[in-house]
N, C-alpha and C positions, 0 to 999 in steps of 0.2 A: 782533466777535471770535469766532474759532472753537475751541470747549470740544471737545476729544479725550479718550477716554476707554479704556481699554486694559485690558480685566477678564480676568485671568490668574486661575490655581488658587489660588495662595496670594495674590499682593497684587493689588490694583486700579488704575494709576495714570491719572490725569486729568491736564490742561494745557490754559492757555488760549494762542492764537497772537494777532498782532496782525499778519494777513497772513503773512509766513515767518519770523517773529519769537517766538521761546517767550517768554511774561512771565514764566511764575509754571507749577510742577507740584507734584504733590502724590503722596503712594506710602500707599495706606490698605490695610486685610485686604479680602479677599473672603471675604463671608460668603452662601454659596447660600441662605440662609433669611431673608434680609433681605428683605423688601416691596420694593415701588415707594415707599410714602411713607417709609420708613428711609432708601432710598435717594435721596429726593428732601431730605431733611432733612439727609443731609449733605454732598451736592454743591451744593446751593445756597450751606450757610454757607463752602463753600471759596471758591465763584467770588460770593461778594457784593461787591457792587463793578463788576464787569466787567458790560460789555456782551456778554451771549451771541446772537449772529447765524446762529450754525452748529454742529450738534452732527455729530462723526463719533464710531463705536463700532465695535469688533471686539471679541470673547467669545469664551473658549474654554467659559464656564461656562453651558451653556444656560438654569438656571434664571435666572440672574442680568437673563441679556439679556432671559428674558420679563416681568422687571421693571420693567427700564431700558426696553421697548418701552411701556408702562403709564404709566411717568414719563412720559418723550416726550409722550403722548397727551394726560397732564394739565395739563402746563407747558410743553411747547415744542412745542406744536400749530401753531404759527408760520412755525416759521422751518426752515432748510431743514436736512433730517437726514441723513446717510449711516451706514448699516449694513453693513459688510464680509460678503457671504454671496453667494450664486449670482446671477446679473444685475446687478452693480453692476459698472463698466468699473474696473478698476486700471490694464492698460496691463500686465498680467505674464503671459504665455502661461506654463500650467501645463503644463511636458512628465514628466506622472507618469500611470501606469497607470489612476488615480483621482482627479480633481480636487477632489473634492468629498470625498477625506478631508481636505485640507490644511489646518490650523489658518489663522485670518484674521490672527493673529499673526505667523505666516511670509511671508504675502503682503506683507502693508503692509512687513513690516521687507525684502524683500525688493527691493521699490520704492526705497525709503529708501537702502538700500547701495548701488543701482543707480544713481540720480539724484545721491547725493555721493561715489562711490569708483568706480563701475566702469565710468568712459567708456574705459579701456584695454586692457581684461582681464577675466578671471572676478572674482567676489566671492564670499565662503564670509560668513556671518552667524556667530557663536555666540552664540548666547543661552541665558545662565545664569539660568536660571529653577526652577520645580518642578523641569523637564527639561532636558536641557542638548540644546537644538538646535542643529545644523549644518545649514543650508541655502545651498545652492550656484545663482551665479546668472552665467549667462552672458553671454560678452561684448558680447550684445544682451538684456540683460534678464530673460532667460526661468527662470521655476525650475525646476530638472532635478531636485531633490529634494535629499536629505540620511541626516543621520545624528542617534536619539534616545537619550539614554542617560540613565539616570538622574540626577538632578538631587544636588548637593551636601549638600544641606540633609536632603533628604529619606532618602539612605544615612547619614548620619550619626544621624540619628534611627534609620534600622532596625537601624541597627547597637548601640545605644544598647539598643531596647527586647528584642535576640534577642543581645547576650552580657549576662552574666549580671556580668563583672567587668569590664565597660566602661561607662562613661556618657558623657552627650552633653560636650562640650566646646565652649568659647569658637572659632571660625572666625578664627582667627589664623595669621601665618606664625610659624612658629616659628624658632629658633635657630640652629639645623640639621636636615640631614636625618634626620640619626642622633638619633633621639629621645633623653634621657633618662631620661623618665619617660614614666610612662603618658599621659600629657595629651600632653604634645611630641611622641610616638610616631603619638598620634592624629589629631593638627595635622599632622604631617609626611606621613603617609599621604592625607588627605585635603585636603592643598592643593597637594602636590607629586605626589599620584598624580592627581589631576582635570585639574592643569595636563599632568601627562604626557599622559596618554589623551588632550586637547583637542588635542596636539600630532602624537599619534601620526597621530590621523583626518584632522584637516589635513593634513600629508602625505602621505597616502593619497590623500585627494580630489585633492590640487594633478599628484599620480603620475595619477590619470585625466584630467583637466583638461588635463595636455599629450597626451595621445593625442588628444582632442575636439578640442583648440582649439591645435595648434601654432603656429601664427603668432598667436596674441593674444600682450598684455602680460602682466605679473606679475599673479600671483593675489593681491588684495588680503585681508585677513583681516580681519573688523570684529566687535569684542564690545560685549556688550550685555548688558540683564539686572541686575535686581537684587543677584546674588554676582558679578557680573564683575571689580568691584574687587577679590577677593580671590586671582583669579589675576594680572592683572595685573602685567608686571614679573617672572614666575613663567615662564610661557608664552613659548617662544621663538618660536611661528608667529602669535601677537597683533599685531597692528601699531598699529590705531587702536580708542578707547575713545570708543563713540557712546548716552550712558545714552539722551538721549529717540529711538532710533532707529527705534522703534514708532511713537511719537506725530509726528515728523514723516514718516512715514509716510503716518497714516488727513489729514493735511492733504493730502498730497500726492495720495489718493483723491478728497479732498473738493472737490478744485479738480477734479479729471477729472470729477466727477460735477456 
């Protein structure tokens, strides 16, 4: 069985494959100050049980991953490992100015929207993360880049700690638009203004996307990401909702590699 592991800023998620099969995933904090044995102690007791055969990983947390490379060393000395970073074949030409800014997050999930949505057309990602990314993938594959904006969770916390007669609030849709109260107000702005903005950029990308690629298909739209549910349904340029879309991703490396 192949143990995929997915170390973002704020959560970490792990899942185990049985070939192209998800068993079982799991969504834990990222904590940069964790060891290799903390983090040996508690992915072992998730995936106890399972047969681990193959480990793939992508990180945007560098400490984290010099950990997980320590773990590896100790415990899966074995068996065969894939690490998303420079020389490893994904099969996704990077057409940006600098390939080696690209978060390994973006590739895999890029691979992933490519392989189940976009044999006809472009594909856009978003993924509601820390950050909210938009990464755009052509109707061969190829990443041409994207759009970062800040992430859901994380404005609503700055907004939180920099007005002085605001606090954080529950991540809910609210009522209506038109807030009532301070909470509703705050809910309505930032789950109808995120879905806006998500909306607006989509359509902008999908406005370049026919100048590139006039004779492709429709521009497929795929979310993703731990707050994705909460635009969902909200969002008029969302089409499909693909949560493990990272982790069948770093499979879909692991088998190239």
């Amino acid at each position: 069985m192949l143990l995929t592991i997915d170390v973002g800023n704020t959560n970490t998620v792990l899942g185990v494959f049985d070939k192209d099969k998800l068993e079982q995933s799991w969504r834990v904090k990222t904590d940069p100050r964790d060891t290799a044995d903390e983090l040996w102690l508690q992915y072992s007791a998730l995936v106890d049980g399972f047969d681990i055969t193959g480990v793939a990983i992508c990180s945007t947390v560098p400490a984290v991953l010099r950990e997980i490379r320590k773990l590896l060393d100790d415990h899966y000395q074995d068996i065969k490992t894939t690490i998303i970073e420079p020389g490893i074949k994904t099969g996704v030409p990077l057409l940006v100015d600098n390939p080696k800014e690209i978060g390994a997050d973006r590739i895999v999930n890029s691979l992933a929207a490519f392989t189940l949505y976009g044999s006809d057309g472009p594909a856009i990602v978003v993924d509601f993360g820390t950050s909210t990314n938009l990464d755009v993938v052509s109707p061969k594959g190829e990443f041409l880049g994207g759009a970062l904006a800040p992430g859901i969770e994380i404005s609503v916390d700055a907004l939180a700690a920099r007005a002085a007669q605001l606090r954080k609030v529950e991540l809910v849709k609210p009522k209506s638009v038109i807030g009532k109260n301070t909470v509703e107000a705050l809910q309505s702005g930032t789950i109808f203004g995120f879905a806006g903005q998500v909306d607006g950029l989509v359509n902008r990308i999908i406005d370049e996307l026919a100048d590139l690629y006039p004779d492709s298909g429709d521009v497929c739209v795929i979310a993703t990401g731990g707050l994705a549910p909460l635009v969902l349904g909200i969002s008029e340029m969302i089409e499909f909702h693909e949560p493990d879309l990272t982790l069948i991703g770093l499979r879909l490396v692991h088998e190239r590699n």
